[in-house]
C-alpha positions as CSV (number, residue, x, y, z in Angstrom):
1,X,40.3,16.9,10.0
2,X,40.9,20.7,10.9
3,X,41.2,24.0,9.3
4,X,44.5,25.8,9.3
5,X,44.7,29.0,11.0
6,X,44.3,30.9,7.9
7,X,40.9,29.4,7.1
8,X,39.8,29.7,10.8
9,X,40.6,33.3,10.3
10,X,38.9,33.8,7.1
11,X,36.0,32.7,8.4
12,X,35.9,29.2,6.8
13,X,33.7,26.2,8.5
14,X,34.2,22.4,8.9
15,X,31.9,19.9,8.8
16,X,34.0,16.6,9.4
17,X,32.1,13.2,8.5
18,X,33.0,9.7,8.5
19,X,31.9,7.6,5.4
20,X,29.3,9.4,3.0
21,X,27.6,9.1,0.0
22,X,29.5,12.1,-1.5
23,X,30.8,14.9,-0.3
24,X,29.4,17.4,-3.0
25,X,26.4,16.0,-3.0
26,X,26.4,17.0,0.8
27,X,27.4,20.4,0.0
28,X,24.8,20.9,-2.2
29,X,21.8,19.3,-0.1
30,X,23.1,21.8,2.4
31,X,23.1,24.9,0.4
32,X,19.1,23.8,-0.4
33,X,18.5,24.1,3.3
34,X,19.6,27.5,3.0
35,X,23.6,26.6,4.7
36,X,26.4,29.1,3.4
37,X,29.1,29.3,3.1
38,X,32.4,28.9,3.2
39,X,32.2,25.3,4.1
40,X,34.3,22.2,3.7
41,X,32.8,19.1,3.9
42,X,35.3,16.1,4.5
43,X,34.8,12.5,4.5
44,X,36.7,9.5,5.7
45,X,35.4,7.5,2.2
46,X,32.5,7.6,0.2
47,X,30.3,5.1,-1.0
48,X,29.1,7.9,-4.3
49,X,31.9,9.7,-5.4
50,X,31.6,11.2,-8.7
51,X,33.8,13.1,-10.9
52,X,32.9,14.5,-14.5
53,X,30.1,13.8,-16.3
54,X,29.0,11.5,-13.5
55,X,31.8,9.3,-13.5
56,X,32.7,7.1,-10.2
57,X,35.5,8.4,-8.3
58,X,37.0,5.4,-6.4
59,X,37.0,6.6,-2.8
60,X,38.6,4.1,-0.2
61,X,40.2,5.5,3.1
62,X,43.1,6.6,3.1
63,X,42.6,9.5,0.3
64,X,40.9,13.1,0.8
65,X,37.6,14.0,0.1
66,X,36.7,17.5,0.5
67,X,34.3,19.8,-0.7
68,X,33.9,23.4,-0.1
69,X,30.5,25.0,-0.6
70,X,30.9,28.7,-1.5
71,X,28.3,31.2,-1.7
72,X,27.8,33.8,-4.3
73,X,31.6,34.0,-4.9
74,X,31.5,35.6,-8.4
75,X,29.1,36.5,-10.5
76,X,27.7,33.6,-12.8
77,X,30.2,33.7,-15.8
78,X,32.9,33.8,-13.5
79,X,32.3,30.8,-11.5
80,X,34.2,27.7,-14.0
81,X,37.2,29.8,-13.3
82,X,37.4,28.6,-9.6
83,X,38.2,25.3,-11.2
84,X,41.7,26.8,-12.0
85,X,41.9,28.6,-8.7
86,X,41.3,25.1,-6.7
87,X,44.1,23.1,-8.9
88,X,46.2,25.9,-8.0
89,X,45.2,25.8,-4.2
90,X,45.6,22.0,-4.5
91,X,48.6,21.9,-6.2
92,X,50.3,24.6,-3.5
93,X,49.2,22.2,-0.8
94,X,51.2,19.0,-2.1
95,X,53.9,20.8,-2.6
96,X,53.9,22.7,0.9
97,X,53.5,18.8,2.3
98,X,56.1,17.1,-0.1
99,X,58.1,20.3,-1.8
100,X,60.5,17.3,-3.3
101,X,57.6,16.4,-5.8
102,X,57.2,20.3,-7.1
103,X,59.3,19.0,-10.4
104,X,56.6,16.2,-10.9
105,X,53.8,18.1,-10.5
106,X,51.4,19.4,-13.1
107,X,48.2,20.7,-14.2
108,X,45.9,19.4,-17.2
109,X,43.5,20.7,-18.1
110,X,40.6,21.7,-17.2
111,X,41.3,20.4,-13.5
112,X,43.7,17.4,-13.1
113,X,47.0,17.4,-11.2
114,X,49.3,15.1,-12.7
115,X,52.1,13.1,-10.7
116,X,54.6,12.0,-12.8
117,X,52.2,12.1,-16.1
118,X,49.9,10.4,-13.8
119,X,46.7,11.5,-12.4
120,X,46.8,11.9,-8.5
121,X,43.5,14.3,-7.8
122,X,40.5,15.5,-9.8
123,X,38.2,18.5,-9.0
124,X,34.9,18.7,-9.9
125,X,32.8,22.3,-10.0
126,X,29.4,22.2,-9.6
127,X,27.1,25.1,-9.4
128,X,23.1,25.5,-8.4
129,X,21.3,29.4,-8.7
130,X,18.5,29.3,-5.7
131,X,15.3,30.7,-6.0
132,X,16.3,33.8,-5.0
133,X,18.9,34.4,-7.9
134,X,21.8,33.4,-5.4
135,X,24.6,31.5,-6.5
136,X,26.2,28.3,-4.7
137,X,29.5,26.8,-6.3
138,X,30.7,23.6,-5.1
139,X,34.6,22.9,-5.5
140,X,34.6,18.7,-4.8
141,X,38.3,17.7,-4.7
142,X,39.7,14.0,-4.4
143,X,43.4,13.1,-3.6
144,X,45.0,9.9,-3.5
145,X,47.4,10.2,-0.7
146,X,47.4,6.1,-0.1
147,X,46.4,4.4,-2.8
148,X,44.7,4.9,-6.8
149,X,42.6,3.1,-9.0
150,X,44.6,0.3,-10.7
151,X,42.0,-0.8,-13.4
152,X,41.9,2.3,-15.2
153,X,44.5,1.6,-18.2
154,X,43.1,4.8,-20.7
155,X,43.8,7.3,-17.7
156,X,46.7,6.0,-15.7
157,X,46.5,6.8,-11.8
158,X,48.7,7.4,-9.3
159,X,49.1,8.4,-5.5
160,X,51.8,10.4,-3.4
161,X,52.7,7.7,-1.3
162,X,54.2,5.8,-4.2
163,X,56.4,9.1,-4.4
164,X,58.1,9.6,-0.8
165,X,60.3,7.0,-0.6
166,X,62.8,5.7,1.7
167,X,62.2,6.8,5.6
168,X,60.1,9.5,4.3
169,X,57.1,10.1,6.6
170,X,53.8,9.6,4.1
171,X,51.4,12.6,3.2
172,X,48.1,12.1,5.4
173,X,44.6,13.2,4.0
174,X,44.7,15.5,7.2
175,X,47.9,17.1,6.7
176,X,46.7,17.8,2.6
177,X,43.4,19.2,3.8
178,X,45.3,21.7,6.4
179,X,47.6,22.5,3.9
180,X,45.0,22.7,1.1
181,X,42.3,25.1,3.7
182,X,45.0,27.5,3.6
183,X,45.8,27.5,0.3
184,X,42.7,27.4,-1.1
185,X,42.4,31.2,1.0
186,X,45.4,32.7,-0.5
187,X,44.4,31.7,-4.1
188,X,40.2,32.5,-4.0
189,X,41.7,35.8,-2.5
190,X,44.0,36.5,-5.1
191,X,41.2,35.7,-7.8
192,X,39.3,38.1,-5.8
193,X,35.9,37.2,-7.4
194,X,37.5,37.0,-10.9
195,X,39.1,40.2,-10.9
196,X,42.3,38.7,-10.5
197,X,41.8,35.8,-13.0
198,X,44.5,36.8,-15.3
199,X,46.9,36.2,-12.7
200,X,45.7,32.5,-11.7
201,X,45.7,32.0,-15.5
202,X,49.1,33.2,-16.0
203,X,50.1,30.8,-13.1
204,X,48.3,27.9,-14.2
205,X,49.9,28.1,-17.6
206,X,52.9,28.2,-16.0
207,X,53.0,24.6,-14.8
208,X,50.6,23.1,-17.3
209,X,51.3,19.7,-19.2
210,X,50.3,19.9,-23.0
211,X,51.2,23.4,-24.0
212,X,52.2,23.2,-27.7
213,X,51.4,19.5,-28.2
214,X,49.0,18.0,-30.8
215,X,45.3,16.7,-28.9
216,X,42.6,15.6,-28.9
217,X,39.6,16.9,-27.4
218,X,36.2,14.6,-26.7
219,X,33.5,15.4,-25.7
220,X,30.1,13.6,-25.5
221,X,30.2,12.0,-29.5
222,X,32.0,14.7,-30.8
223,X,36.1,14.5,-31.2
224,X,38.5,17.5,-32.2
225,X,41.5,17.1,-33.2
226,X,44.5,20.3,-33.1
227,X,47.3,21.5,-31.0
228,X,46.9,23.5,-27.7
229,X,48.0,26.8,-27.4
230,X,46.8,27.7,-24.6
231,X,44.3,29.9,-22.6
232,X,41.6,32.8,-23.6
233,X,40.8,34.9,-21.1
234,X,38.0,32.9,-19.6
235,X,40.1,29.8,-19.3
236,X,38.8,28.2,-22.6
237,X,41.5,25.6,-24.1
238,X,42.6,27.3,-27.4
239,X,42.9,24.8,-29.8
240,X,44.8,25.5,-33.4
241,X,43.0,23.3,-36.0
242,X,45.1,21.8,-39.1
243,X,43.9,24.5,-41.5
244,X,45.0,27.0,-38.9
245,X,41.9,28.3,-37.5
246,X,42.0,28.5,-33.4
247,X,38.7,27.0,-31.6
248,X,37.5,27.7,-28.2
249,X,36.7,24.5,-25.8
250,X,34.5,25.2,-22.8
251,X,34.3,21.6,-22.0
252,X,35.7,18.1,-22.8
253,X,38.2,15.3,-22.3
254,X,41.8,15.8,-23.5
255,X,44.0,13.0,-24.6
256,X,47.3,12.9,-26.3
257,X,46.5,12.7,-30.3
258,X,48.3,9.5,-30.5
259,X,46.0,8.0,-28.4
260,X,43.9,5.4,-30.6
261,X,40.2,7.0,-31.4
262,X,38.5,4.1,-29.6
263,X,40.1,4.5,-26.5
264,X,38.8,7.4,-23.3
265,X,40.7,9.5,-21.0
266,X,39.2,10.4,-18.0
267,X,39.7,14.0,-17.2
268,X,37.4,14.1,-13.8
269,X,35.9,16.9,-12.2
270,X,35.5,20.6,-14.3
């Protein structure tokens, strides 16, 4: 793996590793040592991945694993809005790699990028305050670029390589990661420690699935039923009820309503 020149210039460090348990849990062992960043940690596969709520996150070579350990980046309340700026970042990459999948490509929320209504990455946010008050956020992103889970029916997957047909050349996990080190820059400088949020939400809106359509929204035993429309200003999902009133969801798994009540939907990493 290696930075693009952006991220070299920015500052940004690599630590490249073969198979690992996970990669944020590396991350954040290192931040407890007292390591700052910015820091990517990549790995070749892991043996641990996790997504939301401590979910596995198949992780066979072949696919990226990165995760980049920043240090005080925002100030507390503004730290779940990095999982925005990453889908962004990671979203910019693919399409800087394969521009002919930009149609195809689009966000659901909180985190997911979606290949043909198929999910192709998940980001997980994670974030620890040290003894000292400081802040370390973990953004843990996992691509398929080769190959996706093919037993997961409620949450159908998919990868880019199924995408680039013909004698097109496939997307490697180090051709994403360059792409993605640069991006990610661009887009955590244009949040500019949440300042600029209303921008990133204003673009992420723009190429979200879901807008206007009736959900449903689960999380742990609870279940919400509405239509989304849209954002609040701290990136809560704005959900109309059926009597009209609009609720604000920090956190949860959203499915199409149609899906049956005793099915899930894995929406990884948030």
């Amino acid at each position: 793996m290696q930075l693009d020149r952006i991220a070299v210039a920015a500052g940004v460090k690599l630590a490249a590793l073969a198979m690992i348990g996970s990669t944020n849990e590396e991350a954040r062992l290192r931040a407890r040592r007292g390591e700052r960043g910015p820091l990517w940690i990549t790995a070749s596969a892991q043996t641990a991945g996790r997504g939301r709520m401590d979910r596995a996150w198949v992780s066979p070579q072949g696919n990226l694993y990165a995760s980049l350990l920043l240090s005080n980046p925002a100030g507390f309340e503004h730290a779940p809005e990095l999982g925005f700026v990453a889908a962004l970042a990671l979203r910019d990459a693919v399409i800087a790699e394969a521009p002919e999948l930009a149609p195809r490509l689009v966000l659901k929320w909180p985190n997911d990028l979606l290949l043909t209504g198929k999910k192709c990455a998940g980001i997980l946010i994670e974030g620890e305050v040290g003894p000292d008050n400081s802040l370390s956020v973990v953004i843990g992103i996992g691509a398929n670029c080769a190959s996706h889970p093919t037993t997961t029916p409620d949450r159908p997957a998919t990868d880019l390589a199924a995408h680039l047909v013909g004698e097109r050349a496939p997307v490697t996990p180090q051709q994403l990661f360059r792409r993605l080190s640069a991006t990610m820059c661009r887009r955590i400088a244009a949040w500019d420690r949440g300042r600029g949020f209303a921008g990133i939400r204003d673009d992420w809106l723009a190429v979200a699935t879901g807008i206007g359509a009736d959900i449903t929204v689960r999380n742990d035993d609870s279940e919400k039923h509405g239509r989304f429309v849209g954002l609040d200003q701290f990136g809560r999902l704005l959900l109309e009820l059926h009597n009209g009133d609009i609720e604000k969801v920090s956190a949860g798994d959203v499915f199409p309503f149609a899906l049956s009540a005793d099915r899930s939907v894995q929406s990884p990493p948030g």
